[in-house]
N, C-alpha and C positions, 0 to 999 in steps of 0.2 A: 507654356509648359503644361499647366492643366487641362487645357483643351486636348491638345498630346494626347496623356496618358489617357482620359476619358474616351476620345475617340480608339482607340488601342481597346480599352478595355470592352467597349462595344465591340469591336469586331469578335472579342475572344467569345464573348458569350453566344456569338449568333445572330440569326436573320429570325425576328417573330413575324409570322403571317397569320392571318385576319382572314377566319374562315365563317361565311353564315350556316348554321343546320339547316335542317329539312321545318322545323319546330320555329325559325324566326330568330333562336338566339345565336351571341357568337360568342365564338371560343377564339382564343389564340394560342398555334403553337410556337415554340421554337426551335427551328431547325439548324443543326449546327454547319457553319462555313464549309463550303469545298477547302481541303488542304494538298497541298503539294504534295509532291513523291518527295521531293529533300526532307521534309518537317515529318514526313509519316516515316523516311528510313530512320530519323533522329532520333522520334520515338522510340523504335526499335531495340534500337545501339544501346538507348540507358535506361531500359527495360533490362537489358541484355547483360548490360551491366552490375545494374544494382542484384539480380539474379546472382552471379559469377560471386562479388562478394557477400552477398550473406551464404551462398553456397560455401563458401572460404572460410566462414564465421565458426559456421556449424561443424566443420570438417576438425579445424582447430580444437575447437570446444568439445566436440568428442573423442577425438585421438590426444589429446592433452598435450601439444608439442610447443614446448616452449622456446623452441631453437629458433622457429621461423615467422618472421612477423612479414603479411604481406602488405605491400605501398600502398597509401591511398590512390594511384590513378593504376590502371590497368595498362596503361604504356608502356614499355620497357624504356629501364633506365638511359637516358641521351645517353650519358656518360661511358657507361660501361659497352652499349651499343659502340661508340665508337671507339670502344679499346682491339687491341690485340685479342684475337681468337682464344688464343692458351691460355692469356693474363683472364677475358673475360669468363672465359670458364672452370676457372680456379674461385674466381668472384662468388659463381652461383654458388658451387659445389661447398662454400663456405657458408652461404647463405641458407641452405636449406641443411646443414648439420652433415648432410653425404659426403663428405670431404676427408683427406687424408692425415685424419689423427688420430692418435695411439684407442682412444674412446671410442672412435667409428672402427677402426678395425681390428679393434676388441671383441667388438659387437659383433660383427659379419665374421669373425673366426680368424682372421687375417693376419691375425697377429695374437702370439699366445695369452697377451695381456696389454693395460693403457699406457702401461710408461711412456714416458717422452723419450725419448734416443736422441734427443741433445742434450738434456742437462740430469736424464734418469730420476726426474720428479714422479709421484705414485701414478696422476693420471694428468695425459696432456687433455686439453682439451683448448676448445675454441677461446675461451677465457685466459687459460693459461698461455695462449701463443700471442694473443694481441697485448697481452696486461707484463706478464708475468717472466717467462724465460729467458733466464740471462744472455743466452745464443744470440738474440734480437733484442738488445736492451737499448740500442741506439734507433734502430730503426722505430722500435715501440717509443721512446721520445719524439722523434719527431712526428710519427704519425696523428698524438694525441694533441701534440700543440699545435698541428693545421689544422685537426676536428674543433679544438677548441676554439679558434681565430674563424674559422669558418661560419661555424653556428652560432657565434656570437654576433658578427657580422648581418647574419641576416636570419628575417624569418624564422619563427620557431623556436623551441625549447634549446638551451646550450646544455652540448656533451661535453663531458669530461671525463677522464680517465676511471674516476673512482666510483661515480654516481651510473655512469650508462652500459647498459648491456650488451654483448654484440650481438646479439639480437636489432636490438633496436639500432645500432650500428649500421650494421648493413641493414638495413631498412628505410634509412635516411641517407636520401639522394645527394645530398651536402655535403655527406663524407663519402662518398663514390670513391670519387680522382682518390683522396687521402689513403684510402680503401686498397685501393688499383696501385699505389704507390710503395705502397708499403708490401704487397705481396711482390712487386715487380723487382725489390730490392732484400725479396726474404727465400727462404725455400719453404715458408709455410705452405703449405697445400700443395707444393708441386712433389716432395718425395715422400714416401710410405716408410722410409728408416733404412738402415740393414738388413742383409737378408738373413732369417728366422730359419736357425735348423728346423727339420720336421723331428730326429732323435739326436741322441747326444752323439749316434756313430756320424751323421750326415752333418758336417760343420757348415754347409754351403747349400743353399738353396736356388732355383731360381728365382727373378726378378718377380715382385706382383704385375699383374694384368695391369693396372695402372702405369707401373711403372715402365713397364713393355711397351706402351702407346706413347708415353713421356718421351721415350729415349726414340720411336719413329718419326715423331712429330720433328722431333728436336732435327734429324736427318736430315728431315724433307726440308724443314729451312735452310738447313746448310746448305743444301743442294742448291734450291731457289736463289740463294744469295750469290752463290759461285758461276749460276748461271748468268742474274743480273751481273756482277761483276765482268764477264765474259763481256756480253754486248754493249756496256758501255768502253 
């Protein structure tokens, strides 16, 4: 085993060659090993890498956003990769704070104010839809006792409903599925609420932008389904 690593650590340092001057004396330099094209793209990648997140660090730390915490690998999520299109993009839109609650579309004008339009609490927000709203009080139990069963299980810090942020939530690949499960069985992030007179004469609005895509989306399945149904 020692001979191993010795021989290994020789190759890393180099070839010295053994050169006489003009003068009689010698010098020796060291020339470092030819390397492959695999080992030089490799370099590259977590070069490229470690660049990406401290670029992340800094972006953070200057815009002060405490909604979004990015993963330690730069991979996209297995899990969520292999979810449904709609469920996975509900996911992000959760994860990075852009997402369809009373607080987000407060902000963007979207809605005249945060209320929740399930339970008319002051402000909905990310916290309040995973923790907190009676609407989803079943499905919020169960989602917390597979995060908890989860992270305990393996690797890593254990969540729990009272101590962990969604933030760090969705940030932790562990509770993905748990994540995915619980919006799959909620209308968290897929509706924008009721529609908001613009005056008190105008009782009826149309649908948000969001929701206008939600209600496409949702066709184009039906469609797709009735089609599969057909050919089988």
């Amino acid at each position: 085993m020692g001979k191993t690593r010795r021989r290994r650590a020789g190759r890393s340092w180099g070839r010295m060659v053994t050169t006489t001057n003009r003068d009689g004396s010698v010098s020796e330099r060291k020339f470092p090993l030819p390397r492959s094209f695999a080992i030089v793209k490799r370099g590259f990648s977590e070069q490229k890498s470690a660049d990406a997140k401290d670029w992340a660090r800094k972006q953070l730390a200057r815009t002060g956003n405490r909604k979004y915490r990015p993963r330690e690998k730069l991979k996209p999520d297995p899990t969520v990769a292999k979810a449904n299109k709609r469920l996975a993009s509900r996911f992000y839109q959760m994860k990075t704070g852009h997402c369809l609650t009373g607080q987000y579309l407060a902000w963007t004008t979207r809605r005249p104010d945060a209320t929740c339009w399930w339970c008319q609490y002051s402000i909905q927000t990310r916290e309040h839809l995973f923790k907190n709203c009676p609407q989803w009080r079943c499905q919020q139990k169960t989602l917390w006792t597979t995060v908890f069963k989860e992270t305990k299980k393996l690797p890593g810090p254990t969540r729990n409903r009272d101590r962990t942020k969604i933030a760090e939530l969705l940030a932790d690949e562990r509770c993905s599925q748990a994540v995915l499960q619980f919006l799959a069985t909620t209308d968290v992030g897929r509706t924008s609420g009721p529609p908001v007179a613009e005056d008190e004469e105008d009782a009826a609005s149309e649908a948000s932008e969001w929701e206008a895509r939600e209600q496409e989306e949702q066709a184009w399945e039906r469609k797709e389904e009735e089609e599969r149904l057909g050919r089988e």
